[in-house]
MARLUMLO-784861 format. One record per residue: x, y, z of N, C-alpha, C, CB in turn. Coordinates in pm, 1 decimal, always signed. Glycine has a CB too. Example, Ala and Ser with C-alpha at 12.3 -4.5 7.8 and 13.67 -1.06 7.14 Angstrom:
BEGIN
<r><n_east>+1319.0</n_east><n_north>-569.0</n_north><n_up>+780.0</n_up><ca_east>+1230.0</ca_east><ca_north>-450.0</ca_north><ca_up>+780.0</ca_up><c_east>+1320.0</c_east><c_north>-330.0</c_north><c_up>+780.0</c_up><cb_east>+1130.8</cb_east><cb_north>-447.3</cb_north><cb_up>+904.6</cb_up></r>
<r><n_east>+1285.0</n_east><n_north>-225.0</n_north><n_up>+708.0</n_up><ca_east>+1367.0</ca_east><ca_north>-106.0</ca_north><ca_up>+714.0</ca_up><c_east>+1290.0</c_east><c_north>+3.0</c_north><c_up>+787.0</c_up><cb_east>+1408.4</cb_east><cb_north>-59.8</cb_north><cb_up>+572.5</cb_up></r>
//
This chain:
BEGIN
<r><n_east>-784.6</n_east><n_north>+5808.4</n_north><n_up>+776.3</n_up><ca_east>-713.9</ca_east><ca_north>+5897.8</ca_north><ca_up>+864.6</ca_up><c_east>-706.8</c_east><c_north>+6040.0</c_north><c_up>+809.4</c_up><cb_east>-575.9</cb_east><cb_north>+5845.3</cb_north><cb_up>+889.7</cb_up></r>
<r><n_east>-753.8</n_east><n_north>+6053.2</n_north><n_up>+692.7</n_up><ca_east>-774.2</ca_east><ca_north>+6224.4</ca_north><ca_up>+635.8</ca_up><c_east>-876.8</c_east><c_north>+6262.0</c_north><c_up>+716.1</c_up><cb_east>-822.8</cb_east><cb_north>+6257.8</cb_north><cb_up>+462.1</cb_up></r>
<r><n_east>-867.3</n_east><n_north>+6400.6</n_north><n_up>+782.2</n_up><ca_east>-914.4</ca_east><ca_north>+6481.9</ca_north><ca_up>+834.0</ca_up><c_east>-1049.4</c_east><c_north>+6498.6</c_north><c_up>+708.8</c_up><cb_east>-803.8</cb_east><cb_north>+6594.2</cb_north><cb_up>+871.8</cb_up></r>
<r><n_east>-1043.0</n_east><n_north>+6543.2</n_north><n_up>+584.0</n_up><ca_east>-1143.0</ca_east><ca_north>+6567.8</ca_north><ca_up>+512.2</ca_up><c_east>-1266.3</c_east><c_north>+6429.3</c_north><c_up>+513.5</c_up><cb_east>-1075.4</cb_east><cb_north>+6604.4</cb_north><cb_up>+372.4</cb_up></r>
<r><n_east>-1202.3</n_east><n_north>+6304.9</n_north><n_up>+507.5</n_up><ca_east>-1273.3</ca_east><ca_north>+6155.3</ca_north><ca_up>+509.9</ca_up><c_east>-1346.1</c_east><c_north>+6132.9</c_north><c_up>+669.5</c_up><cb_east>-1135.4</cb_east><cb_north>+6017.4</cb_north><cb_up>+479.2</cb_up></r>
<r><n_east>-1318.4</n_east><n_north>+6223.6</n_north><n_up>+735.4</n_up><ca_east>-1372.7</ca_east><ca_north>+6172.6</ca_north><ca_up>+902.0</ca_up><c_east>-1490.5</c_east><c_north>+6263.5</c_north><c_up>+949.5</c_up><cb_east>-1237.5</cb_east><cb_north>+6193.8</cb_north><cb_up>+1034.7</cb_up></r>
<r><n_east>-1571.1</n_east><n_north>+6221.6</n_north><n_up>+1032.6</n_up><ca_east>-1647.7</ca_east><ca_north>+6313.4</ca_north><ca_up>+1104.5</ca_up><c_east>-1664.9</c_east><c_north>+6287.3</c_north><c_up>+1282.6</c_up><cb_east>-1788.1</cb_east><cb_north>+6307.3</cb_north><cb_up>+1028.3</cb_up></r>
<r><n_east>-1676.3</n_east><n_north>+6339.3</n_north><n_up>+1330.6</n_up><ca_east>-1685.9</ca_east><ca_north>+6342.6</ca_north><ca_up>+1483.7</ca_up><c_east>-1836.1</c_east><c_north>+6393.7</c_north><c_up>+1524.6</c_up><cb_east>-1565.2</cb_east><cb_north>+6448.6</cb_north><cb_up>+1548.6</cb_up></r>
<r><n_east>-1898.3</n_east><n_north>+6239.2</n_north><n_up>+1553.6</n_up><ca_east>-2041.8</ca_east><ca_north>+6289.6</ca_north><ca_up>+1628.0</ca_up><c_east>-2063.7</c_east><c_north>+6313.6</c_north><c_up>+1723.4</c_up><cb_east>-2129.1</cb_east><cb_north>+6234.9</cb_north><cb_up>+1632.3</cb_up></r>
<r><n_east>-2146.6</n_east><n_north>+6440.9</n_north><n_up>+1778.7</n_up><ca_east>-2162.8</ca_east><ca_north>+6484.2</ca_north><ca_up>+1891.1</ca_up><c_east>-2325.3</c_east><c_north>+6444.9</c_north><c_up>+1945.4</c_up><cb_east>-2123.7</cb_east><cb_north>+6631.3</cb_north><cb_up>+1880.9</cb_up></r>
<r><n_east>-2280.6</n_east><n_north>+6330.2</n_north><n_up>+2055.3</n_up><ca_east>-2414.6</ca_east><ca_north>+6245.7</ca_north><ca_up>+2137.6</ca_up><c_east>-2472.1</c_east><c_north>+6386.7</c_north><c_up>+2220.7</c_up><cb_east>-2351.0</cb_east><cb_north>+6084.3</cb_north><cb_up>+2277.9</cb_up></r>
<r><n_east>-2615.6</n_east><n_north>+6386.4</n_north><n_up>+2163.9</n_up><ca_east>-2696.3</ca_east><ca_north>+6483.0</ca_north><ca_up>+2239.6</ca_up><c_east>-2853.5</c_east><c_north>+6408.5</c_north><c_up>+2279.8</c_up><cb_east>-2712.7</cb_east><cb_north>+6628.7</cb_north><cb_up>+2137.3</cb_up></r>
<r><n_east>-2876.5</n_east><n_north>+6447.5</n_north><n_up>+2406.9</n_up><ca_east>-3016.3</ca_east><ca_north>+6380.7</ca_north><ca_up>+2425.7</ca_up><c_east>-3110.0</c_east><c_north>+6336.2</c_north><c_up>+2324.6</c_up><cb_east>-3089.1</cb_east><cb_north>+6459.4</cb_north><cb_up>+2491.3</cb_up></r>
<r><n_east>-3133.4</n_east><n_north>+6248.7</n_north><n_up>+2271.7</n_up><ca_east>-3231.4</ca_east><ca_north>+6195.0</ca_north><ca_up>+2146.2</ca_up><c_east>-3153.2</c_east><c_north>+6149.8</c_north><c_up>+2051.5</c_up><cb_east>-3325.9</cb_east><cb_north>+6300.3</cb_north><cb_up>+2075.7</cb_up></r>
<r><n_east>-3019.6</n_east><n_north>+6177.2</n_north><n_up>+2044.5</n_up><ca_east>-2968.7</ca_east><ca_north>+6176.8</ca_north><ca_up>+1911.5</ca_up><c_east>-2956.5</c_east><c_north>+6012.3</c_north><c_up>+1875.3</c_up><cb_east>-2818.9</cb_east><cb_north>+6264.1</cb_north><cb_up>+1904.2</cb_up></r>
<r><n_east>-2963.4</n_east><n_north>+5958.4</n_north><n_up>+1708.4</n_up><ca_east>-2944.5</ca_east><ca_north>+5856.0</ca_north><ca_up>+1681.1</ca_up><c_east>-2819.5</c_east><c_north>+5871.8</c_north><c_up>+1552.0</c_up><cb_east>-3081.0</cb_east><cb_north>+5795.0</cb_north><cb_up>+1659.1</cb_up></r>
<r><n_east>-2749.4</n_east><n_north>+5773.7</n_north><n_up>+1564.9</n_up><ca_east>-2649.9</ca_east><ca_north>+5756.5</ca_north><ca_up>+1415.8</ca_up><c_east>-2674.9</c_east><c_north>+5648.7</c_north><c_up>+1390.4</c_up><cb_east>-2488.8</cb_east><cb_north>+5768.6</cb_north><cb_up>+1409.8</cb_up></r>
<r><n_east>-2650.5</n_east><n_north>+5652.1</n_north><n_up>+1247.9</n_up><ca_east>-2631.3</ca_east><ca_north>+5530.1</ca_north><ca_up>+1143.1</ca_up><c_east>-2522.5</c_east><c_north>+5559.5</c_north><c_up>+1040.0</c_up><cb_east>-2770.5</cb_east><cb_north>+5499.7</cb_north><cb_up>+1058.7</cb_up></r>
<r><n_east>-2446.5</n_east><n_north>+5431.7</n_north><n_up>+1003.4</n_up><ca_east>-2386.3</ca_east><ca_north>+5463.6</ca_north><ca_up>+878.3</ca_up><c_east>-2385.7</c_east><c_north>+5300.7</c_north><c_up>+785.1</c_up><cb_east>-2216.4</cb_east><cb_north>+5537.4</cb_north><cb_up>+915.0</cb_up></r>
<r><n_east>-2331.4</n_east><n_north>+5341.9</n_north><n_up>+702.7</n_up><ca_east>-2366.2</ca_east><ca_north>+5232.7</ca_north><ca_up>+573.6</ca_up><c_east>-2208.4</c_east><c_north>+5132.1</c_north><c_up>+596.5</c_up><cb_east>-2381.1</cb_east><cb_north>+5339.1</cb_north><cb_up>+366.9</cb_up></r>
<r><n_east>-2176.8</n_east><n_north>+5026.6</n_north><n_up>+656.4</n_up><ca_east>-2088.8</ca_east><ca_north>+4963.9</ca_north><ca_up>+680.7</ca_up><c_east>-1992.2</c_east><c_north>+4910.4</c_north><c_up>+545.3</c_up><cb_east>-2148.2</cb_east><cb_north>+4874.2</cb_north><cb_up>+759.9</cb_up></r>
<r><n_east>-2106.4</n_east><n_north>+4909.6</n_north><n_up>+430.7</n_up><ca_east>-2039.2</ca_east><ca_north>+4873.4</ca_north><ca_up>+314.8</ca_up><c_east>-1945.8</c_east><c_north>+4962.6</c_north><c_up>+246.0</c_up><cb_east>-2126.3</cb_east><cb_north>+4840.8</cb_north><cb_up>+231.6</cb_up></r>
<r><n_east>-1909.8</n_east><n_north>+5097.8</n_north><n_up>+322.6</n_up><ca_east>-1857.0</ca_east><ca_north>+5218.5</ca_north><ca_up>+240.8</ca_up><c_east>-1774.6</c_east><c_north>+5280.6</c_north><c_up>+338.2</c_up><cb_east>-1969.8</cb_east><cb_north>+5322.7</cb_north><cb_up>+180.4</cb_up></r>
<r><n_east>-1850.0</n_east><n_north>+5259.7</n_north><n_up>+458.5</n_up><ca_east>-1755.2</ca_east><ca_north>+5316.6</ca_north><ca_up>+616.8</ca_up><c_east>-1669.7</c_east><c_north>+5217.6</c_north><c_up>+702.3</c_up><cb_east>-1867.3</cb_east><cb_north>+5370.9</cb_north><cb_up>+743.6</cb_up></r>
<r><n_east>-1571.1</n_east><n_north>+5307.3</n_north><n_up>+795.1</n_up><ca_east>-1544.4</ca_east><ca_north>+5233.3</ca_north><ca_up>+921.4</ca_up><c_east>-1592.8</c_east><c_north>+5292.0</c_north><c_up>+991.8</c_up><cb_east>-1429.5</cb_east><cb_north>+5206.2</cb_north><cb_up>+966.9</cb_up></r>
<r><n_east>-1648.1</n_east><n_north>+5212.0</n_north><n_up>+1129.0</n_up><ca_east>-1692.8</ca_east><ca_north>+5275.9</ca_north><ca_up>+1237.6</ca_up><c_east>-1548.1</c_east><c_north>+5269.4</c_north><c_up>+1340.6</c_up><cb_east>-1838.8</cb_east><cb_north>+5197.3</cb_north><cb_up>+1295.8</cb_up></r>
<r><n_east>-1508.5</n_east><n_north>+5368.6</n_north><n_up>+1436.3</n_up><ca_east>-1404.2</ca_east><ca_north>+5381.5</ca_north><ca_up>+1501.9</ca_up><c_east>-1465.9</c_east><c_north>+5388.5</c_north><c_up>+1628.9</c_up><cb_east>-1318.5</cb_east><cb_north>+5485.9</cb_north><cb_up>+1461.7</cb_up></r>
<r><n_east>-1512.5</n_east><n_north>+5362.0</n_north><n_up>+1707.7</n_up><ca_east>-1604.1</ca_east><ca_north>+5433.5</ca_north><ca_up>+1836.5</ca_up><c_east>-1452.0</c_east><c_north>+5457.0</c_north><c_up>+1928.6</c_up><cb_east>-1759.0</cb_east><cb_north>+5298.0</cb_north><cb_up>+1935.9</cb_up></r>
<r><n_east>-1501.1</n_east><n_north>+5559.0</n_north><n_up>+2019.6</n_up><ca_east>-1409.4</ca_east><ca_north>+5632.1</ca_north><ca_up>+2092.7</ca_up><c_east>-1473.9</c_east><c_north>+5637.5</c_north><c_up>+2278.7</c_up><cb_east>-1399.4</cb_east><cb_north>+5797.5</cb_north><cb_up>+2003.3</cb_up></r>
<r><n_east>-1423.2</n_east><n_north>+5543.2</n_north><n_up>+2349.2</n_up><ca_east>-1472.9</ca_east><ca_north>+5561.7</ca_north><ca_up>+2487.8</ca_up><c_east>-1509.0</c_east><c_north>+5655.0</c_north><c_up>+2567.9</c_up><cb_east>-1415.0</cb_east><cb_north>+5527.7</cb_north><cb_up>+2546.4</cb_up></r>
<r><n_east>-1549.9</n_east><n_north>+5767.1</n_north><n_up>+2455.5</n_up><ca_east>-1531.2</ca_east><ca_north>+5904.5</ca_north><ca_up>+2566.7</ca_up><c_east>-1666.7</c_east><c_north>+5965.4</c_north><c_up>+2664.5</c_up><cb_east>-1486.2</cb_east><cb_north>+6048.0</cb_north><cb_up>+2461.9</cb_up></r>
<r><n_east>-1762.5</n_east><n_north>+5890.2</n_north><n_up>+2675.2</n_up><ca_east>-1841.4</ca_east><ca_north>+5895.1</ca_north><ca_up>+2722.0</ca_up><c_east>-1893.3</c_east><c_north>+5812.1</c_north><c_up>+2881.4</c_up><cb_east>-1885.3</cb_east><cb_north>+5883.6</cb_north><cb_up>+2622.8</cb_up></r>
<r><n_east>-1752.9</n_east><n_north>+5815.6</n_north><n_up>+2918.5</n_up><ca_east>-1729.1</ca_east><ca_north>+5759.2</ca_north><ca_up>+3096.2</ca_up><c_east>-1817.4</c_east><c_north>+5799.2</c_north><c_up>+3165.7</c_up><cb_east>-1603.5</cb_east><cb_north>+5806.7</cb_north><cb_up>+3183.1</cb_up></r>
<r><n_east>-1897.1</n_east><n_north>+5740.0</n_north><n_up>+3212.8</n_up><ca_east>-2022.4</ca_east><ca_north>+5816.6</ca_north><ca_up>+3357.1</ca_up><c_east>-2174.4</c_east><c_north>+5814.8</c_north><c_up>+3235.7</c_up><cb_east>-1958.8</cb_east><cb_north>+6077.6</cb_north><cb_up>+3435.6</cb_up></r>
<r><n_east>-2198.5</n_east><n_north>+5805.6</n_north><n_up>+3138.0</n_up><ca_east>-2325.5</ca_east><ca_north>+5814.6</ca_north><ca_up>+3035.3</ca_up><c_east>-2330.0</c_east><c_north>+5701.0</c_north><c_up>+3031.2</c_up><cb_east>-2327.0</cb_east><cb_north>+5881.5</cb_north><cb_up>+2894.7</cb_up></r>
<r><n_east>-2466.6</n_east><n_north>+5664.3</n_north><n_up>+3049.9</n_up><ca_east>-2513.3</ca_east><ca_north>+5560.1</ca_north><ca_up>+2955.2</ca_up><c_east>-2516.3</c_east><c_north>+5524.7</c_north><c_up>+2812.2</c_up><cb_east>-2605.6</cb_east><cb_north>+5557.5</cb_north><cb_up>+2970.9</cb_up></r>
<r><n_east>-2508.4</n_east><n_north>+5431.8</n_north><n_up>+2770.3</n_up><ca_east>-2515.1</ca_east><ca_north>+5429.3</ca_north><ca_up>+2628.8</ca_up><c_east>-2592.5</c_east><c_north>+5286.9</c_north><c_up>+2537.5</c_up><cb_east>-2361.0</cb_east><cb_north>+5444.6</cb_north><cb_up>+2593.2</cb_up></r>
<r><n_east>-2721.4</n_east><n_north>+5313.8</n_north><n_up>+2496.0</n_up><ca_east>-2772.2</ca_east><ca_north>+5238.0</ca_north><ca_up>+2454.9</ca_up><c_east>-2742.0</c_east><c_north>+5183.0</c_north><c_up>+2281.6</c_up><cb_east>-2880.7</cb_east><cb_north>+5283.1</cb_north><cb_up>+2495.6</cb_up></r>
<r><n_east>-2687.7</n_east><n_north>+5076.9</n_north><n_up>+2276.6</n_up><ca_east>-2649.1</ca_east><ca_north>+5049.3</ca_north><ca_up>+2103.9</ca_up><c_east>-2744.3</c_east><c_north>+4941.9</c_north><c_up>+2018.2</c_up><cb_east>-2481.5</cb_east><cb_north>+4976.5</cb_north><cb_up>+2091.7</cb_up></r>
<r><n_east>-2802.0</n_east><n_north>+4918.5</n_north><n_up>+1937.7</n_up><ca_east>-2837.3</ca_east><ca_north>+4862.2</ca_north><ca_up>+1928.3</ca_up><c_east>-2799.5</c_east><c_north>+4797.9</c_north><c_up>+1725.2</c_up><cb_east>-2940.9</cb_east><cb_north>+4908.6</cb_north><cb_up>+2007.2</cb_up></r>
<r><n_east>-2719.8</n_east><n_north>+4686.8</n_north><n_up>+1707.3</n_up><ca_east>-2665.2</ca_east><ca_north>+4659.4</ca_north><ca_up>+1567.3</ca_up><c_east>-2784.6</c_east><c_north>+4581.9</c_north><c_up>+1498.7</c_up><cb_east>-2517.4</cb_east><cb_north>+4566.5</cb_north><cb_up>+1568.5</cb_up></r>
<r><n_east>-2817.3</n_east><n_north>+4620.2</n_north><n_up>+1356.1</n_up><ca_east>-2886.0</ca_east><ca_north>+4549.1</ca_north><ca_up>+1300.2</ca_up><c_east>-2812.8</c_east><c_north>+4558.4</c_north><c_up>+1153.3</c_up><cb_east>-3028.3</cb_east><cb_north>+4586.3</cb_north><cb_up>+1321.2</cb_up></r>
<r><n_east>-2840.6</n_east><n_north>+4476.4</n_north><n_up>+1079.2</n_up><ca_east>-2814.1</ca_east><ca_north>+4426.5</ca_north><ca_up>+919.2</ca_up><c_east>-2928.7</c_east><c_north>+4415.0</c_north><c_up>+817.4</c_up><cb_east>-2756.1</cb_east><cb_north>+4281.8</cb_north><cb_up>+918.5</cb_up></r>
<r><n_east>-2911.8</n_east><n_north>+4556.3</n_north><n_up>+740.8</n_up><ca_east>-3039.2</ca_east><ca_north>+4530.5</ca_north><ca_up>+629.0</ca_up><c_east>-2975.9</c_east><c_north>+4436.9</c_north><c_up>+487.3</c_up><cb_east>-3106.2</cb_east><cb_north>+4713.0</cb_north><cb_up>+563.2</cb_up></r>
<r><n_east>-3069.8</n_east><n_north>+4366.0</n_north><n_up>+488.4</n_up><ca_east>-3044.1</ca_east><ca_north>+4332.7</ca_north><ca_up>+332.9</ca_up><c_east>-2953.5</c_east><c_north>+4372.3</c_north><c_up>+238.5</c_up><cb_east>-3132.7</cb_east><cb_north>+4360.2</cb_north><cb_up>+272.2</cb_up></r>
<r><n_east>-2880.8</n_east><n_north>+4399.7</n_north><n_up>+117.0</n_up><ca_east>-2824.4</ca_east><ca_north>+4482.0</ca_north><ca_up>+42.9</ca_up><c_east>-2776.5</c_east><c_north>+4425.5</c_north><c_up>-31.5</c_up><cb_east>-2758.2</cb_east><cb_north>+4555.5</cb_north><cb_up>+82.5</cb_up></r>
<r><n_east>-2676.3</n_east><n_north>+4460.9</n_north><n_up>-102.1</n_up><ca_east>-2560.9</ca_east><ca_north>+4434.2</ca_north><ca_up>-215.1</ca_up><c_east>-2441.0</c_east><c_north>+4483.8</c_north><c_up>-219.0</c_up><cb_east>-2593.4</cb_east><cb_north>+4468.7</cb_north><cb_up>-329.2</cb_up></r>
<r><n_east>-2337.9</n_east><n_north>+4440.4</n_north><n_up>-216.7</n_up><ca_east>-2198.3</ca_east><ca_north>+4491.6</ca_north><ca_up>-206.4</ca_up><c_east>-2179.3</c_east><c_north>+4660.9</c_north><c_up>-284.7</c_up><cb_east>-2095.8</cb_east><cb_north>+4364.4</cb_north><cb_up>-290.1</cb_up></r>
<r><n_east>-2144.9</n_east><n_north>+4790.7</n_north><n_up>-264.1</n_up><ca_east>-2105.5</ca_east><ca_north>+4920.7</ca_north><ca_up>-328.7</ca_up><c_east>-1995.4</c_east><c_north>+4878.9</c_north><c_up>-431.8</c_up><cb_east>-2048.8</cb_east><cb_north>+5034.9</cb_north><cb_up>-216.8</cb_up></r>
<r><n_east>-2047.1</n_east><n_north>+4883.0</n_north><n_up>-561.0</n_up><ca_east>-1894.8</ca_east><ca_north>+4856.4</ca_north><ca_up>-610.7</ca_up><c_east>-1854.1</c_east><c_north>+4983.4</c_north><c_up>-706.3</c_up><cb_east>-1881.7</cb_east><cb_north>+4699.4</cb_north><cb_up>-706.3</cb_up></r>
//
């Protein structure tokens, strides 16, 4: 909830995100009423961040 720890992505035609689940939360925010929105979750391999 620190303002410095957060970022706010801005969806633009093409755009893709990723983040590393082992280090982040993802928060998604409904604000995209009337857009489509294509998601697609996958899981690479890895090892716990310690």
């Amino acid at each position: 909830t620190n303002d410095a720890y957060t970022t706010r992505f801005v969806w633009q035609p093409g755009s893709v995100a990723f983040w590393d689940n082992r280090a982040t939360w993802h928060y998604a925010l409904n604000d995209y009423h009337g857009d489509f929105r294509l998601m697609h979750r996958i899981t690479i391999e890895g090892c716990p961040l310690v």
